[in-house]
N, C-alpha and C positions, 0 to 999 in steps of 0.2 A: 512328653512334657516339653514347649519350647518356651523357655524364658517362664520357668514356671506355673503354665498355663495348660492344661492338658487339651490335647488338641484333637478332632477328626479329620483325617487327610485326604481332601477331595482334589483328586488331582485328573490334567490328561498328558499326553503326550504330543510331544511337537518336534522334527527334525528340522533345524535350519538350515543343514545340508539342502536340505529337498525346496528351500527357497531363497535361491542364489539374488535375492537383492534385500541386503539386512536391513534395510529401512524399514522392510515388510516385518521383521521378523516383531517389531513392535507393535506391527496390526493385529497380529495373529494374540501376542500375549495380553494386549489389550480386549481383545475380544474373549478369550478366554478368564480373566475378571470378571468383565461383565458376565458371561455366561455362568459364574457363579463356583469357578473355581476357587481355588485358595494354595495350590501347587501346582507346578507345572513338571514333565520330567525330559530329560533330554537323552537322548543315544548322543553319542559323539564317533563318528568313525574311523577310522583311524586309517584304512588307504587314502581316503579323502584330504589330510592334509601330507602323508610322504609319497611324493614320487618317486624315491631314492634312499636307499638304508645310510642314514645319518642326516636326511632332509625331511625338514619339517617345517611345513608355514603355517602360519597361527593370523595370517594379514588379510586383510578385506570378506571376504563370504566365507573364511576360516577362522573367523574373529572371534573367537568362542568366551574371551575374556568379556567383549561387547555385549552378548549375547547373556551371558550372565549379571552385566550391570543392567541392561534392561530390563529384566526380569527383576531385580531387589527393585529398582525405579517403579515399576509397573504394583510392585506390592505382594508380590507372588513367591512361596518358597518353591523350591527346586529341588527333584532327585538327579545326581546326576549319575548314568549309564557310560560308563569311561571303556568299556569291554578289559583286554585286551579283542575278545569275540563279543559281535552284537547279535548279527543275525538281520534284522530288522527288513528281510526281503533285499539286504542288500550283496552286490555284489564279491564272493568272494567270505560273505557275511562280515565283512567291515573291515579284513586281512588287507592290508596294503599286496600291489600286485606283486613286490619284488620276493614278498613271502613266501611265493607259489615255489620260487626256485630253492626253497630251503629242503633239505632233505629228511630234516629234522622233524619229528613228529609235532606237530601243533598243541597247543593245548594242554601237553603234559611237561613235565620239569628236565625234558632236551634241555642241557644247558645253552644250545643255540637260538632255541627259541625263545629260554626267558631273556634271553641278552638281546633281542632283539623287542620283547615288550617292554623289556624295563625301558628300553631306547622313549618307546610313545609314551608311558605310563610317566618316568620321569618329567617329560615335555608337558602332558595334559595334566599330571598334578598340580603342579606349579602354579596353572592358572586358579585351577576348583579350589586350591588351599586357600589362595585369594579372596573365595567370594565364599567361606563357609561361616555358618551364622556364629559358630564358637571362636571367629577369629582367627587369624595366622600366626597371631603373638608379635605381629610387628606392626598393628594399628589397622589392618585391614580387616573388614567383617564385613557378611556379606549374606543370604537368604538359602543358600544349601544346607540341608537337612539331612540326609539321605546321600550315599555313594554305594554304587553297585561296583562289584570285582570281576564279576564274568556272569554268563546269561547261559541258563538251558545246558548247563554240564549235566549231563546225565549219567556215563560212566563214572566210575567212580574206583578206580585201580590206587594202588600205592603213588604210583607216579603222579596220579592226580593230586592226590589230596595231597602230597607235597608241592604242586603246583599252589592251589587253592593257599596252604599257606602260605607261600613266597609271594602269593600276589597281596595277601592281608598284608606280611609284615611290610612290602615293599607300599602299602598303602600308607603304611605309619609312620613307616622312614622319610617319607614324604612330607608328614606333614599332616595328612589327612585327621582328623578329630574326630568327625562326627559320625554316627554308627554305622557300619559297613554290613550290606546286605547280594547276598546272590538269591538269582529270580528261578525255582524248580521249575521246569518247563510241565508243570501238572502237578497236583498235591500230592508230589511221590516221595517226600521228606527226604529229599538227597539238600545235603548242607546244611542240617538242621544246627544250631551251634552247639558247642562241644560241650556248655556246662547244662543243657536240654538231659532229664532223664528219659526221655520217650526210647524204649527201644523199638528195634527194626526200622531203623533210620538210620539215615547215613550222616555221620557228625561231622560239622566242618569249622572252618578258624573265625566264620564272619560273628558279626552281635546278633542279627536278627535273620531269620528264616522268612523268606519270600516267597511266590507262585503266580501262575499264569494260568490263565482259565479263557475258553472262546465259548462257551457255550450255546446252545437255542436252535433257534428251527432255519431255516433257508428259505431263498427264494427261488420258484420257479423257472423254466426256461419264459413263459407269459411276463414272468414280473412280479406273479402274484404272490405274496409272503405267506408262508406258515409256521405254526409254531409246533416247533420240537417240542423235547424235554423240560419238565417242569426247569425255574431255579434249584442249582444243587445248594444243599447246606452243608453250607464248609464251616463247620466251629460248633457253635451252642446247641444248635436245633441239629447235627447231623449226629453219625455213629459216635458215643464216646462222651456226648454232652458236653455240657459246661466244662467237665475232666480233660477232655480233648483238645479245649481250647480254643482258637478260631482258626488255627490251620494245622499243622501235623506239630506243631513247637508252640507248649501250652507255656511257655514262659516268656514268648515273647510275643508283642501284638501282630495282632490277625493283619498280614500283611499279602495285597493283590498288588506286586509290581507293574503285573498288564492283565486288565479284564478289556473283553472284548468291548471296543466300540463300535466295531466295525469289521471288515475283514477284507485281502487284498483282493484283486483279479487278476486273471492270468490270459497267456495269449490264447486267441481262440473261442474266448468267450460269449456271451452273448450280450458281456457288458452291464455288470450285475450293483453298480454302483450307487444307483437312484434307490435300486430295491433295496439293496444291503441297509442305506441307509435307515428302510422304515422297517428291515425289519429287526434292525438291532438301534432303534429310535425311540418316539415317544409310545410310552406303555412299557415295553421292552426294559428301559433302563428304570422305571419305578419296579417293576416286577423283582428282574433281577439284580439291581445295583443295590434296590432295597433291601432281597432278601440277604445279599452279602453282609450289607450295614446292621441288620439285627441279629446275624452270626456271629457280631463281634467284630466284625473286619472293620478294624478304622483305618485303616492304612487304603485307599483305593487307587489306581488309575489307572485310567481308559486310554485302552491303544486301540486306533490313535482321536488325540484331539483336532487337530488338523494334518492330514497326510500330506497335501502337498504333493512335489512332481519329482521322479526321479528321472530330469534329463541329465542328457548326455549318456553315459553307461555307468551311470549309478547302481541299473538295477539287476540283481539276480535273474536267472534264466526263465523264471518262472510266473514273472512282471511285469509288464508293459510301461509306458510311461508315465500312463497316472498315475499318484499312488493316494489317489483322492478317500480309496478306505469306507467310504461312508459315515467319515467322520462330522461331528457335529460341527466344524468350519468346514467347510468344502474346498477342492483345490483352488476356486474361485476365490477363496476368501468369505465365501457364503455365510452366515449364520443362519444353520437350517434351523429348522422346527425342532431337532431336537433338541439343540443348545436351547432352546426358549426352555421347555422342560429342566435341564441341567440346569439351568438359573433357578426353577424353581425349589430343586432338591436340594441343591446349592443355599440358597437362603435359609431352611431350614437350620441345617450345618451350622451358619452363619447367626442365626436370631438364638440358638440353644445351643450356650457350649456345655449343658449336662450330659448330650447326646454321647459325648466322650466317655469311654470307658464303661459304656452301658453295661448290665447282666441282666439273664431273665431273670422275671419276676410274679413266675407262674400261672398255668392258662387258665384262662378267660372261660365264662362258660357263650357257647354260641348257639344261636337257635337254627341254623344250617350245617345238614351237613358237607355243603360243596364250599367251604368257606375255611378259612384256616387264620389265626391271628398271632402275630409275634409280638410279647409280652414281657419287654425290656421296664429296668428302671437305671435308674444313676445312684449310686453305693455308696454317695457322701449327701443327695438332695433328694433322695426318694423320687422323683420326677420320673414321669411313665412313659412311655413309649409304646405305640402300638400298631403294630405292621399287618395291616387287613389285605388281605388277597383270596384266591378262589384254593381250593382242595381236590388237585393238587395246582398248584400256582399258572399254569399252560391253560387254566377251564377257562372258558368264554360264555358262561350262560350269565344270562342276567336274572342278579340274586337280589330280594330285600330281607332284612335278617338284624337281630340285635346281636349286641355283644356286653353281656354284664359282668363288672370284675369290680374286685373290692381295690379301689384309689384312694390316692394318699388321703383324700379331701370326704370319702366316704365311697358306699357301693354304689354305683350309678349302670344302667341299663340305657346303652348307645343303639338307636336307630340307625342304620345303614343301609347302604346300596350301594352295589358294585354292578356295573354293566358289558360285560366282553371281558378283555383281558388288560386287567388294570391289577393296582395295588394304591394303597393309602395310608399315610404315615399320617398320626393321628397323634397329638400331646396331652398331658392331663398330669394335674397336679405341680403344676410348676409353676416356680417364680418370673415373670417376664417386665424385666423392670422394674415400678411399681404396680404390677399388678398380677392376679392369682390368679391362673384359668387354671379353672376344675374338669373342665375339658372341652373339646369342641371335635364335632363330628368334620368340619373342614380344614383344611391345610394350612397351617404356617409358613410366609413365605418372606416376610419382612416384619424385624421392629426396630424402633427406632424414636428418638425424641420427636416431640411437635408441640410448638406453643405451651411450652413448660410442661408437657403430660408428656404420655407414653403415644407412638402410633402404631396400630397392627395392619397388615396386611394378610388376610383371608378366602380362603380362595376354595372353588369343587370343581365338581362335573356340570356342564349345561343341566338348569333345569332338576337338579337333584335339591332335595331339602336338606337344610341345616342348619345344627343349632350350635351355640356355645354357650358353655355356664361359665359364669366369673366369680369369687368370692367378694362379700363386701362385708362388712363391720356394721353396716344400715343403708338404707336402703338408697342406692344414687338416683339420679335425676339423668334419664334418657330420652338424646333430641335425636330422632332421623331425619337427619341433613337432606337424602335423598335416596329414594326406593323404598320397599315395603321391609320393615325387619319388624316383628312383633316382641315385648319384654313381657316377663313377671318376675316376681321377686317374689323368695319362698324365706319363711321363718328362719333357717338354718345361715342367711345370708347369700342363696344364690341365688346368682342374675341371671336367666337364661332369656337366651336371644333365638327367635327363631325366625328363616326366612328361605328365599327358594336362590338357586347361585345361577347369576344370567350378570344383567348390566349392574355397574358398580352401583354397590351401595356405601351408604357413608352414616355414620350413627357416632353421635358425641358421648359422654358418660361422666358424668363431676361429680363429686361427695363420694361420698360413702364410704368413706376413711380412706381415699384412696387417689394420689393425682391424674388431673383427666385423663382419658381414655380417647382418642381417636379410633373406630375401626370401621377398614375400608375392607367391604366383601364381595369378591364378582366368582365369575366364573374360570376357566383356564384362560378364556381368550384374553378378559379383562388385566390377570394377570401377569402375563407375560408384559402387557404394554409398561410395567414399572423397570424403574432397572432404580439401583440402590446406591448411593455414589457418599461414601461415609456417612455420616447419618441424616443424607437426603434421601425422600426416592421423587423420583423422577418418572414422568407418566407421557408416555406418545411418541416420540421416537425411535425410528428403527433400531437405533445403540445409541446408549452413553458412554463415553470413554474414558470422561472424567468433566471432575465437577468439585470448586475451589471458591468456598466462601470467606473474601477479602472485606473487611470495609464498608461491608452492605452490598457487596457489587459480586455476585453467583457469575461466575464464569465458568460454560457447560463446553462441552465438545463433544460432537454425536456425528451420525447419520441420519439422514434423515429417505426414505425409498419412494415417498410422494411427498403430497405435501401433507401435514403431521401437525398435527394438537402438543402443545407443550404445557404439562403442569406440574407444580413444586411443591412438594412440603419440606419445611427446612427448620432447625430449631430454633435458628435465628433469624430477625429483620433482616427482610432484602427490597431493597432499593433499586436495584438496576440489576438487571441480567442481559447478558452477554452469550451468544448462539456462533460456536466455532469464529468469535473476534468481532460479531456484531452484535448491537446493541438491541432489544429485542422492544417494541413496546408493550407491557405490561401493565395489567389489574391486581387486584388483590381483590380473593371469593371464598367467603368462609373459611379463610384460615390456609390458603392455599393464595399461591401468586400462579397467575394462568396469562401465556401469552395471546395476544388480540390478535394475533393474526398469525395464518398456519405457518409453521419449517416450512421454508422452500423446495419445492422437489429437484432434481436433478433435473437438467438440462439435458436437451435431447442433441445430438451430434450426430455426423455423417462416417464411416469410413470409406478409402478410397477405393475403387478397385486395382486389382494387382495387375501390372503389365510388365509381361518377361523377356528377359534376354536369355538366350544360351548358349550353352558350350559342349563339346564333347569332352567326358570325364575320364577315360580311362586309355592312355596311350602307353600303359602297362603292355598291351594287348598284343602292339606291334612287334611283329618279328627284330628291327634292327634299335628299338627301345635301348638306349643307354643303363643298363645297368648296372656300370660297371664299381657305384658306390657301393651297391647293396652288400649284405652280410650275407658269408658264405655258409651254408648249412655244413656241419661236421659233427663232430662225436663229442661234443660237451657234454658235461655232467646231466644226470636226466636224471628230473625228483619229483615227475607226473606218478602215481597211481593205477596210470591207465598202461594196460601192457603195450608192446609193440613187437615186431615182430625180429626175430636173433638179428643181425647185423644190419639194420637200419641206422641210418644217421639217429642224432634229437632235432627233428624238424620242427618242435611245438614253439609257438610263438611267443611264450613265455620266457623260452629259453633266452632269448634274443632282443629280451627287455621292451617287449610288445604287449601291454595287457590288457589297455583297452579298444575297442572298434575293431576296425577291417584291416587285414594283414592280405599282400600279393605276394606272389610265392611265382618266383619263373624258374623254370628246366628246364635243359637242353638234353638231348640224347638226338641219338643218328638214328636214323631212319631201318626199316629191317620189317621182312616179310611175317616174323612175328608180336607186329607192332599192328594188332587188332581190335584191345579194349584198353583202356587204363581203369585202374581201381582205387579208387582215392577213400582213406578211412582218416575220418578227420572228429572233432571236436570244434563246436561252435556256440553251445545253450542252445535253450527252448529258443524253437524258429531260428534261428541260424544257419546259413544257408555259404555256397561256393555257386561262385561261375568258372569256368575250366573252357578255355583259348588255346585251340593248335594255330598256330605263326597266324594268328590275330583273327583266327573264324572262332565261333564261339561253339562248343562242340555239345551243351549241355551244363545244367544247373541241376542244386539238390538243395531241399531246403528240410532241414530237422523239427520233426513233430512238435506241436505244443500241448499243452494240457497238465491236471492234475494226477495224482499228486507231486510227482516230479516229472516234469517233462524227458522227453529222451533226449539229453545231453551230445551225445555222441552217433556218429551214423558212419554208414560206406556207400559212398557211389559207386556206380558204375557206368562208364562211357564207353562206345562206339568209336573206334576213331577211324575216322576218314581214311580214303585211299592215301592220301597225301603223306600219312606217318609212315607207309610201307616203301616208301621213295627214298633212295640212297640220299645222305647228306643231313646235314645238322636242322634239328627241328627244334622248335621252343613252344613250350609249354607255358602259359599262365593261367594264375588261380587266385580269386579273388576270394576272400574266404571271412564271412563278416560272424563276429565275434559277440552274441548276446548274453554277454556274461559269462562269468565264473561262479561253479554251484556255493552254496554254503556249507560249512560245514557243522551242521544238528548237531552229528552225532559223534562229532569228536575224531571221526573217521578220515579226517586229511580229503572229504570230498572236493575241497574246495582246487586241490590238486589235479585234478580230472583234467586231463585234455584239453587244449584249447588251438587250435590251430593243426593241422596236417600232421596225423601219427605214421602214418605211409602209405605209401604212392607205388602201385606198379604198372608199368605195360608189359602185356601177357597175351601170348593168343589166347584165342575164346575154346579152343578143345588143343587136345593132345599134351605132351610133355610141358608142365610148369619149368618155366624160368622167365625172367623178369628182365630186361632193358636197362640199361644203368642210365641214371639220370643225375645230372648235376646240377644242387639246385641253389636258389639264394633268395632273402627273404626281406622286406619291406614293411613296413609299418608308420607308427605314428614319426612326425619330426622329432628329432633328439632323445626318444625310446624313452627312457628314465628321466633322462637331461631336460624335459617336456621345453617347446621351444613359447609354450604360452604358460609360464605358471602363473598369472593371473585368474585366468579362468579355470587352471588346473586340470589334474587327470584325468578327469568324467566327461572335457568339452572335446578330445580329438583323438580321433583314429588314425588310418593310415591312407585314406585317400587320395590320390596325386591332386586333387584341387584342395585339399585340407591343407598339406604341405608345401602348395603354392602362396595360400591364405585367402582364396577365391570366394572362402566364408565371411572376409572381414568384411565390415561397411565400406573400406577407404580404399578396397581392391578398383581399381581401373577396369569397368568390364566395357567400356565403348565400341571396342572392336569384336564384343560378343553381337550374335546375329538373333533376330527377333525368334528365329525358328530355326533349327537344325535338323540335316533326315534323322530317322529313327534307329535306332542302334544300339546291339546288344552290348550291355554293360553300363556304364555308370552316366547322367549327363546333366549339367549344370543347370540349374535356373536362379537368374536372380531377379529381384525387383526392388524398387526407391520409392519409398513415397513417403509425405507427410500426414499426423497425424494431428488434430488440434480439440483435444479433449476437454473441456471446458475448466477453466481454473476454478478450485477450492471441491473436487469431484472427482471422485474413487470409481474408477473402471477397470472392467477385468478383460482383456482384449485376447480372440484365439485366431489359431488358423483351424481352419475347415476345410476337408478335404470330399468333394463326390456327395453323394444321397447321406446326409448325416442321419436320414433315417433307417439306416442298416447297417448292421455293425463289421459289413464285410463286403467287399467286391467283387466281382464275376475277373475284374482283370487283374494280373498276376507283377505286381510291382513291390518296389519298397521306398520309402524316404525320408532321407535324415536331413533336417529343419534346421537350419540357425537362423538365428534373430539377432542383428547388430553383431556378429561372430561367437554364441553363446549357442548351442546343442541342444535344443530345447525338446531333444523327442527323435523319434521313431516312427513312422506309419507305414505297417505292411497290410495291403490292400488286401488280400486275398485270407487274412487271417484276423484282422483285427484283434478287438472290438471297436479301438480308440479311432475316432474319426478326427475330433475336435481337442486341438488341443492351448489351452490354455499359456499365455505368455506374460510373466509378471510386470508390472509397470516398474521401472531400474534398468532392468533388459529392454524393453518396452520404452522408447523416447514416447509419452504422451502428449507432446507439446513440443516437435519438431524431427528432424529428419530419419527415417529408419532403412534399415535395407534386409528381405530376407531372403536368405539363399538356401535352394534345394537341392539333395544330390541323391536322384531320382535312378534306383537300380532295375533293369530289367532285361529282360532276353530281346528285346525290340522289335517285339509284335503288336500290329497296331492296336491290337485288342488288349494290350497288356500297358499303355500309355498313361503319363500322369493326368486323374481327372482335375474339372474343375477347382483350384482353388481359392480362396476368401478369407477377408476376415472377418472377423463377428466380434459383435459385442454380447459376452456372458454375463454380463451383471453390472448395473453405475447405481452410483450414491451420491447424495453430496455429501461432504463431509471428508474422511478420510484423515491420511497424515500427508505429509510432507513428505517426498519419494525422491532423493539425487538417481541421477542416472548411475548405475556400477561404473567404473573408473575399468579401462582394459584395452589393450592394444586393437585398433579400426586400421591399421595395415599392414601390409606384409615385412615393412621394412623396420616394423615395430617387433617382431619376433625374435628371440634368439636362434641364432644362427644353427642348423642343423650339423 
C-alpha cells in the first residue's frame, strides 16, 4: 500500500556507477517510464565512492542524492540496494579495496568489520533518509519505497544473523522508515522475517522476504536461442498453493528483488549479448514475468533494466566491459524491442490497479490439452484475470482452443489462439472507468480519458481474431471510425465487438447508459507506436519523454529515428503543440489532433578518422630506471586467503594500497650459475596476465584463463632465463602484472581476498638441489595508492602505468614531441589522437571505438588495450580473447560538439604479428531528440592532479 493505494511493482534495474555522465542517468530513467515502469532499483557500491577508510565522496558521478531527486522528478519509485555487499558482477562485489587488507572476516559481526560498514552505511543512509516516501521528519520526502540490507547471504551461522541484525537496527538508527528487505539468492527461505510461522527457514530481522531468480533457456554458440525450462511457479500455482504464498514467507508479498532480464558475459566468449537479449526478450517476459504476476508476485524487477559499462576496473574477473546484459535499454542507450513489450505489460499494471493483490479464482475449463490458464480475481472487485499460455509454458505449437469459466458478468466460452511461445493476459469483469468489459479475447494496454468519454487501447497477435464484450444498460450507437470491427448486441446487454488485429482500428460507442467509449485496436506493432504521457497517449514517435498540457499549448518531447507521424488524443482542447521547443503545424481528425508534417529525422554526420602519435610506455624495464621512490616489499601484515609459501615477504599489491589496474614489481638479486628459471605464482582475475624483464629484455608473458563459472583467478609461470642471469653482478628484474579484478565474495567466503598481485617469486635451477636466489623487491602502482591523485574520476579510472602517472591519458598532456610511429616493443606503448567532433544540435548519438574485424569476437594477434576518452578509462580490449570489439563512449565523456583526445596504452610482447589493429570510430545509434548532456567537469592535465 503506498499512500493508501495498493500497488503492483514493476520495476528494472539501473547502475549509475556504470554511466559516468549523470546527465545520462535522466535518459536512462526517462526511458524506463516510457517503457512502462513504475520503479526503478538501484545497487549503490560502496568501493566506488571510498578510496580510503574514513573517505567518502558523494560529488559529481557519485552524486547519489542527484540520482535520486531524478528519479521522484522523472515520476518513478525506487528500491534502494545500499549492500554493505552487492555483488552486482562487480569488483570485489562492491567491498572498497582498502577492505581487502582487513583481516577481519567479512560479512559476519567482526567487530572490525561492522565498524567499517557502519563507516558507508552511516554515509549512504543519510542521503536514501532524504529521498524516502515516508519522510525524514524534517520536511523532506522523497519516492523510495523499498531498502535492501545485504544481498545473497546465504550462510547462515550465529555470527551472521547477528550481523543481519546490526545491519537492521543500524538501518533504523538511521533513520531508515520504510520496509527493509534482503534478496535470497534463490527461493531458499534464508531471512525469512522472524514474526513468518513457515518452518525450515531461516528467520531474520528484515520486514519482507525477497529472491532472485535467472531462469530459461540460452543461446547457442550460432546465436540461435532456445528455450529451456517451462516458467517456475513461485507462489499460488507451485508446491503448497495459495498456503504457501508467493514466495517461501506467506505473510509477506511475493517479492522478486532480481528476475532475470538478461544475463552478463564473460571473457572469452562469443559475445552472447544481441542473443541474450531475444532470448530473455519479447515472448520470454509475457511467458515468464507473466507467470511470476499470476503467482502472486507483485513485487518485480528485472535485472538489469539498463546494464550500461563497467569502465575502468569496475568489473569482476569474470566481466568484460560491457555490462550491456541484454537489457531492455542497451548500453547504447537503445530501446530494444523488448522494452516496446515492457511498455506494453507495463500499461496493463497501469490501466488495472485491481491487478494488485490478485488470488486465484479457480480453473477454467479448456478445450486443449497443450494449453494451461491462470485464473486470478481481485478479493475487494471480483475482477478476473486470466494468464493463457501453452502446457507446459516452454510449448511452441500453434494451438486454437476455447477457454470457458463462470465471470463476474456471467459464464462466457473464449475463442483463442496461441502461436509458438507466447502468453496472454486477458481481463474480464471489470470496471474500466466508465465502463464494464465482460471481457475481451485482446490485450489491454492503455486507458484513459478522451473528449469527455473513456479511451481504450487494444491490441493481439498479427492477423489473429478478436472479440470484446462490454455491458450496457440498452443498447449504444456504434460508429467505425476506421477498419473492419463488426457489433451485435444480445438481450442480456452485451456488446460484442468482433474483428481481425493488423492496422489500427478505431470504433466510437455513445448511449447506452454509459459515457462514450473511444476504442483503438491493432496489432503488436500498432501498439507499440503509443506511449502514454498522463492521460494522453501519444502515437509515432520513436519515445515520449514527456508531455505537459498548459493553456491549450501540449508541449511533447520525444525522439524521433526517421522521419515519424505524430498523433494525440488528450482530454482536453489543444491548440498549439510544441515537438522538443518547436511549434508543430497541426489538424484536428476525429477527435484526434494530428501533425501535418512528419518529426524530423536525424541528421546524418561524419566522424573523423583517427591519426596517432606515439610513445614508448614502459621505462620500468630499464636496468638504471630510478626507483628509488617506490615501496619496499617486507613482512607486513598479510589478510589474503590465498596461501604463500613459509618465509616470503607480503608481495600482494593490495598490501601496498594498490587495488586497481596494473602494479610493476622490480628485483634485484646477483647473478649465480643457479639462476636458470624464475617461477612467478601470482594473482591477476579472469585474463590477467604479467610481462617479466631481465635488465630490460622481455623474458616471457603469462596470461590467466578466462571462462565460466569462475574463471581461474590465480596462475604460476614459469620462465627461462637467459644466459645473462648466470653472469656475476646485480641483475634487475621487472614485472608488469595487470590486475582484472578482485573476485566476489557469493559465498560469504572472504573470496574477495584472493590474490592480487605477486604471491612469490623464485630463481631456481631447473633440476637438482631446490634453493632459491634472494631477491629484493619494491613495488609501483596507481599515483597516490589510496590518496588516488585524480579523485574526480575516482578509483575505477587509473592504475599504475608510468604514462597513467605521468597523465599521458589526459586531453591537456603536451604530446608534440611524440613521433608519428615508434619501432615495435615488448611491453606497454602510447597512442594518442585529437580530433573534433560536430554532432548535430538538438540529436542524441551513441559514439564507439572499434577496434580490427568487428565481425569476430577475437583476433589471431596477441595484445591488449586500455582506452581513455578526454582522461576517462572507458574499457579494456584484449584481442586475442575478447569478445568486445566495440566499445561504446557516453556523450559527457564524449565532447559532441568540439574538441576530444583518446589515448591508448597498447600491451604486447612486440611482434609484428601481435600489433595494434585498425582503429575507428563509429556511430551506434542517433536520434533527434534526446536531453541536454554538460560535459563531466575533471582534470585535462597533469598539473591538474594531486601530487603523488
Amino acid at each position: 500500500m503506498i499512500d493508501g493505494q495498493r500497488k503492483v511493482i514493476w520495476s528494472s534495474e539501473m547502475h549509475a556507477f556504470r554511466l559516468p555522465s549523470p546527465d545520462l542517468w535522466r535518459d536512462v530513467l526517462q526511458k524506463m517510464k516510457a517503457s512502462g515502469f513504475n520503479t526503478v532499483a538501484f545497487y549503490f557500491d560502496w568501493g566506488f565512492h571510498s578510496p580510503k577508510r574514513g573517505v567518502y565522496d558523494f560529488s559529481g558521478i557519485r552524486d547519489i542524492d542527484r540520482l535520486l531527486t531524478m528519479a521522484e522528478e522523472e515520476g518513478l519509485y525506487v528500491m534502494t540496494r545500499a549492500g554493505p555487499y552487492v555483488n552486482a558482477e562487480l569488483t570485489r562485489g562492491g567491498f572498497p579495496g582498502w577492505l581487502v587488507n582487513q583481516r577481519s572476516r567479512a560479512r559476519t559481526d567482526d567487530p572490525d568489520y561492522m565498524a567499517a560498514a557502519d563507516e558507508w552505511l552511516t554515509q549512504v543512509h543519510a542521503i536514501i533518509r532524504k529521498h524516502q516516501i515516508n519522510g525524514d521528519g524534517k520536511g523532506n520526502r522523497g519516492t523510495v519505497i523499498l531498502h535492501q540490507i545485504e544481498n545473497e547471504l546465504a550462510l547462515t551461522t550465529a555470527s551472521q544473523r547477528r550481523y543481519m541484525d546490526h545491519l537492521y537496527a543500524k538501518a533504523r538508527a538511521d533513520g531508515i522508515t520504510v520496509p527493509i528487505f534482503h534478496n535470497d539468492q534463490g527461493r531458499n527461505g534464508y531471512w525469512v522475517p522472524e514474526d513468518s510461522k513457515v518452518e525450515k527457514v531461516v528467520h531474520g530481522p528484515n520486514d519482507m522476504y525477497a529472491f532472485d531468480g535467472y531462469p530459461g533457456g540460452t543461446c547457442t554458440v550460432g546465436g540461435k536461442v532456445t528455450r529451456g525450462s517451462a516458467a517456475p511457479d513461485w507462489g499460488y500455482y507451485g508446491p503448497g498453493g495459495a498456503k504457501g504464498g508467493a514466495s517461501a514467507s506467506p505473510n509477506t508479498p511475493g517479492f522478486l528483488a532480481e528476475f532475470g532480464g538478461g544475463w552478463f558475459d564473460y571473457w572469452g566468449s562469443n559475445g552472447g549479448y544481441e542473443c541474450n537479449a531475444r532470448q530473455r526478450g519479447k515472448r520470454f517476459q509475457r511467458v515468464f514475468y507473466g507467470t511470476n504476476l499470476a503467482n502472486g508476485i507483485g513485487i518485480q524487477s528485472f535485472y538489469m533494466g539498463f546494464g550500461g559499462t563497467s569502465w575502468g576496473w569496475l568489473p569482476a574477473p569474470v566481466v568484460f566491459t560491457s555490462y550491456d546484459y541484454g537489457s531492455a535499454i542497451s548500453e547504447t542507450r537503445e530501446v530494444r524491442e523488448k522494452a516496446e513489450e515492457l511498455k506494453q505489460l507495463g500499461g496493463l499494471i497501469r490501466a488495472v490497479p485491481d491487478l494488485a493483490g490478485m488470488i486465484p479464482a479457480g480453473a477454467p475449463t479448456i478445450s486443449s490439452p497443450n494449453i494451461q490458464v491462470y485464473h486470478n480475481k481481485s478479493p475487494e472487485t471480483d475482477a478476473r484475470f486470466l494468464m493463457v499460455t501453452h502446457k507446459p509454458s516452454n510449448g511452441q505449437s500453434d494451438d486454437r482452443f476455447t477457454v470457458a469459466a463462470d465471470l463476474p458478468d456471467g459464464r462466457y466460452t473464449l475463442p483463442m489462439q496461441l502461436r509458438g511461445f507466447d502468453a496472454k493476459w486477458l481481463i474480464a469483469g471489470v470496471n474500466l472507468g466508465g465502463q464494464r468489459l465482460v471481457y475481451s479475447t485482446s490485450e489491454l494496454q492503455a486507458l484513459t480519458k478522451h473528449a469527455g468519454g473513456d479511451l481504450m487501447l487494444l491490441y493481439g497477435r498479427t492477423q489473429e481474431p478478436g472479440e470484446t464484450v462490454l455491458r450496457y444498460a440498452s443498447e449504444p450507437r456504434v460508429t467505425v471510425l476506421d477498419g473492419q470491427v463488426t457489433s451485435t448486441f444480445a438481450s442480456n446487454g452485451d456488446l460484442k465487438l468482433g474483428y481481425t488485429h493488423g492496422t489500427l482500428a478505431r470504433v466510437r460507442i455513445s448511449g447506452g447508459g454509459r459515457p462514450d467509449l473511444t476504442l483503438l485496436i491493432g496489432d503488436e506493432a500498432e501498439g507499440v507506436k503509443f506511449w502514454q504521457e498522463g492521460d494522453m497517449l501519444v502515437r509515432g514517435p520513436a519515445l515520449v519523454r514527456s508531455g505537459a498540457l498548459k493553456g491549450g499549448t501540449l508541449a511533447l518531447t520525444g525522439d524521433t529515428r526517421a522521419e515519424e507521424p505524430l498523433e494525440i488524443w488528450a482530454p482536453g482542447a489543444i491548440r498549439r503543440v510544441t515537438w522538443n521547443g518547436v511549434v508543430l503545424p497541426t489538424r484536428a481528425a476525429g477527435g484526434t489532433v494530428v501533425a501535418t508534417q512528419p518529426l524530423p529525422a536525424p541528421a546524418s554526420f561524419t566522424l573523423p578518422t583517427l591519426k596517432w602519435r606515439a610513445a614508448p610506455g614502459s621505462p620500468e624495464t630499464a636496468p638504471g630506471y630510478d626507483d628509488s621512490k617506490w615501496q619496499a616489499i617486507d613482512t607486513r601484515a598479510y589478510a589474503s586467503i590465498t596461501a604463500r609459501p613459509d618465509g616470503q615477504p607480503n608481495m600482494l599489491m593490495d598490501a601496498y594500497g594498490f587495488h586497481e589496474g596494473d602494479v610493476w614489481y622490480r628485483g634485484r638479486f646477483q647473478g649465480t650459475p643457479a639462476a636458470e628459471r624464475i617461477q612467478i605464482y601470482y594473482g591477476a582475475g579472469g585474463s590477467g596476465m604479467i610481462q617479466v624483464f631481465l635488465d630490460g629484455q622481455l623474458i616471457g608473458d603469462h596470461e590467466l584463463p578466462s571462462g565460466l563459472p569462475r574463471p581461474i583467478t590465480t596462475g604460476t609461470a614459469t620462465f627461462t632465463l637467459p644466459e645473462a642471469a648466470r653472469t656475476p653482478g646485480e641483475h634487475v628484474l621487472s614485472v608488469m602484472l595487470r590486475n582484472n579484478g578482485h573476485n566476489w565474495d557469493l559465498d560469504a567466503d572472504d573470496f574477495h581476498k584472493e590474490a592480487r598481485g605477486i604471491v612469490s617469486a623464485s630463481i631456481e635451477p631447473r633440476v637438482g638441489p631446490s634453493f632459491s636466489v634472494p631477491i629484493a623487491w619494491k613495488i609501483q602502482g596507481r599515483a597516490g595508492g589510496e590518496d588516488i591523485a585524480d579523485p574526480v574520476r575516482g578509483v575505477a579510472n587509473s592504475g599504475g602505468l608510468d604514462g597513467e602517472r605521468r597523465g599521458w591519458h589526459l586531453p591537456g598532456f603536451d604530446d608534440r614531441a611524440w613521433k608519428a610511429t615508434v619501432p615495435a616493443a615488448a611491453g606497454t606503448t602510447w597512442y594518442r589522437s585529437s580530433f573534433d567532433l560536430a554532432v548535430p544540435k538538438g540529436q542524441d548519438a551513441t559514439i564507439g571505438l572499434a577496434f580490427g574485424d568487428t565481425t569476430k569476437p577475437r583476433s589471431t594477434g596477441r595484445y591488449r588495450v586500455l582506452m581513455f576518452v578526454n582522461g576517462w578509462n572507458m574499457g579494456q580490449f584484449i584481442a586475442n580473447i575478447g569478445p568486445q570489439r566495440v566499445f561504446p563512449v557516453p556523450e559527457g565523456i564524449l565532447n559532441h560538439r568540439g574538441r576530444n583526445t583518446v589515448a591508448l596504452a597498447v600491451t604486447s610482447d612486440g611482434a609484428p604479428e601481435n600489433a595494434l589493429e585498425a582503429v575507428k570510430l563509429v556511430t551506434l545509434r542517433t536520434v533527434r531528440g534526446g536531453i541536454p548532456v554538460a560535459p563531466v567537469a575533471a582534470p585535462t592535465k597533469p598539473s591538474e592532479l594531486k601530487a603523488d
